[in-house]
C-alpha distance (Angstrom), angle and dihedral (degrees) to the residues before:
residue distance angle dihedral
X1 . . .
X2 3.84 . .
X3 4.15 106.0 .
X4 4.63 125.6 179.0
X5 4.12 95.1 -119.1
X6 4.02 108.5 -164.0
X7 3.90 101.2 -135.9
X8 3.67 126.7 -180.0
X9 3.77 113.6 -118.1
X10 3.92 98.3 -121.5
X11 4.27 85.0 53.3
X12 3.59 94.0 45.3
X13 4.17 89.6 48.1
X14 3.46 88.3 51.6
X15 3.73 93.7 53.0
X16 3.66 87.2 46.9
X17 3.88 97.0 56.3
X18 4.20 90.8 43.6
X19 3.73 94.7 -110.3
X20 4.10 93.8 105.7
X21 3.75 109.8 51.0
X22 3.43 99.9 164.7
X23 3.81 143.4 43.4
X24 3.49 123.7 -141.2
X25 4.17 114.8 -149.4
X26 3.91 125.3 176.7
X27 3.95 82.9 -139.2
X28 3.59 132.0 19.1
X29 3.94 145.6 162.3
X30 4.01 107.1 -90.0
X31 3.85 93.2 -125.2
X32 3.33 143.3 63.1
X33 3.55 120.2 -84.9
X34 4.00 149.5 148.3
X35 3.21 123.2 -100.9
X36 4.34 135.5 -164.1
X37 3.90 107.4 -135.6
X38 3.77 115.3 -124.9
X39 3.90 118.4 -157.7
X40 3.76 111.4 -156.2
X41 3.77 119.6 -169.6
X42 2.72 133.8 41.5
X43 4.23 90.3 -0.5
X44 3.99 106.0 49.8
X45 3.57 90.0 -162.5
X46 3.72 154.1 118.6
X47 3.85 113.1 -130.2
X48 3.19 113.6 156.2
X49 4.09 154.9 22.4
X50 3.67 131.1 -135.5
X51 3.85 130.8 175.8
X52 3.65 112.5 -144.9
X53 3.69 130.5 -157.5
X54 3.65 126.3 -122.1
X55 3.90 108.4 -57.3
X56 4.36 117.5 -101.9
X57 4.05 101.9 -133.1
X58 3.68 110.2 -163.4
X59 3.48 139.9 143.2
X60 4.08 112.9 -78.6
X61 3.83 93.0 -95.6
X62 3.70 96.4 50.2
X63 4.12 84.1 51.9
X64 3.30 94.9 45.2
X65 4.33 95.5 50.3
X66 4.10 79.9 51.6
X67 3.69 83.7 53.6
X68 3.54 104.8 51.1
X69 3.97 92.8 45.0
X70 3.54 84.9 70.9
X71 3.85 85.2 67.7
X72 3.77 89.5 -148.2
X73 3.62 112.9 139.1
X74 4.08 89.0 -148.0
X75 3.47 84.6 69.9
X76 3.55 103.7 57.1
X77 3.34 110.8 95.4
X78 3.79 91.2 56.6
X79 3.75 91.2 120.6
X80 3.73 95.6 53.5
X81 4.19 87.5 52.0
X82 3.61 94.0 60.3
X83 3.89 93.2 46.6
X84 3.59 106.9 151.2
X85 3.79 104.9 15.2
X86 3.95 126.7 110.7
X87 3.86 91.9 -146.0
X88 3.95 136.1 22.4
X89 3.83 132.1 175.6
X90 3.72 138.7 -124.1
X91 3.34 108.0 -159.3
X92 4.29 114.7 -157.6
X93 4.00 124.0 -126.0
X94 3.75 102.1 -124.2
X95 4.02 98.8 173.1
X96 3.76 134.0 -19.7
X97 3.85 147.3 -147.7
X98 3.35 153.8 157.5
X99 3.98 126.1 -122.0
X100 3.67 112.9 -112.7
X101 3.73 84.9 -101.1
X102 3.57 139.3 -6.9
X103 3.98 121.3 -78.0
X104 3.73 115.6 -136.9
X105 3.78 121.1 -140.4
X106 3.49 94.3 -134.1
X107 4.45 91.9 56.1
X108 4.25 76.5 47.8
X109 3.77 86.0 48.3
X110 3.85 96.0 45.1
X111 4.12 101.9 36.4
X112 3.48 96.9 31.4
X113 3.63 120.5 22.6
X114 3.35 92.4 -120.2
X115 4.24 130.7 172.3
X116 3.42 115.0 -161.5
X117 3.92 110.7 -118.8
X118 3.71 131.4 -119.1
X119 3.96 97.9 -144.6
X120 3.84 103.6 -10.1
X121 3.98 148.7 -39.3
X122 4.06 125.2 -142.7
X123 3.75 92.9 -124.4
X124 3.95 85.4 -164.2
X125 4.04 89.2 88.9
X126 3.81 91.9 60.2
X127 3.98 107.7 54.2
X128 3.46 108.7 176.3
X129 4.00 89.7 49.8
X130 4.15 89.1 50.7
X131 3.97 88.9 48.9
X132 4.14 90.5 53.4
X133 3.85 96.1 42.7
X134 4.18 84.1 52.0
X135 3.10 87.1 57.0
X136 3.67 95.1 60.6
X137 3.30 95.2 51.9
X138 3.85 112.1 109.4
């Protein structure tokens, strides 16, 4: 399944350098899957591509332990962001990359109707979109 995750820059850098292997989501599809990285504010844009791995689902301790042995101080609130919820996920890095170049939400806006999302998409429901974002992937 191929999904438009809305990551913050700073995450998605750390990801990028190996620090970050994992994202942690409140909600998440139960399999693996790949996923086009959207950078909201103050970039509007997609810029890269990640495959993930199949998600952990635990209870927001266990998440948050996986968190921590990252040693990442980004990721250290992880408890406080699941507040409330019997399970979360950490989802692992598998492989990473960045599009050829950068895709701007307006071009998404104009060629493909597109709304950027608040946690993620399934880009699978709009084909012609997931067949030009492949294409950007290097």
């Amino acid at each position: 399944m191929n999904l438009i995750l809305s990551i913050e820059k700073k995450y998605f850098d750390l990801m990028l350098k190996g620090l970050k292997k994992y994202e942690f989501r409140r909600k998440i599809i139960n399999d693996p899957c790949n996923a086009f990285i959207y950078i909201p504010n103050p970039y509007k844009e997609i810029q890269g591509y990640i495959e993930f791995d199949s998600p952990i689902v635990d209870t927001p301790e266990n998440i948050n332990q996986i968190a921590l042995s990252q040693g990442l101080e980004e990721d250290s609130d992880i408890l406080e962001y699941m507040e409330g919820l019997e399970k979360g996920y950490a989802i692992p890095v598998k492989e990473i990359k960045l599009l050829k170049s950068p895709v701007k939400l307006s071009y998404l806006r104009e060629h493909f109707d597109f709304t950027a999302p608040q946690s993620y998409v399934i880009v699978d429901k709009k084909p012609e979109l997931l067949n030009y974002l492949l294409k950007m992937v290097e």
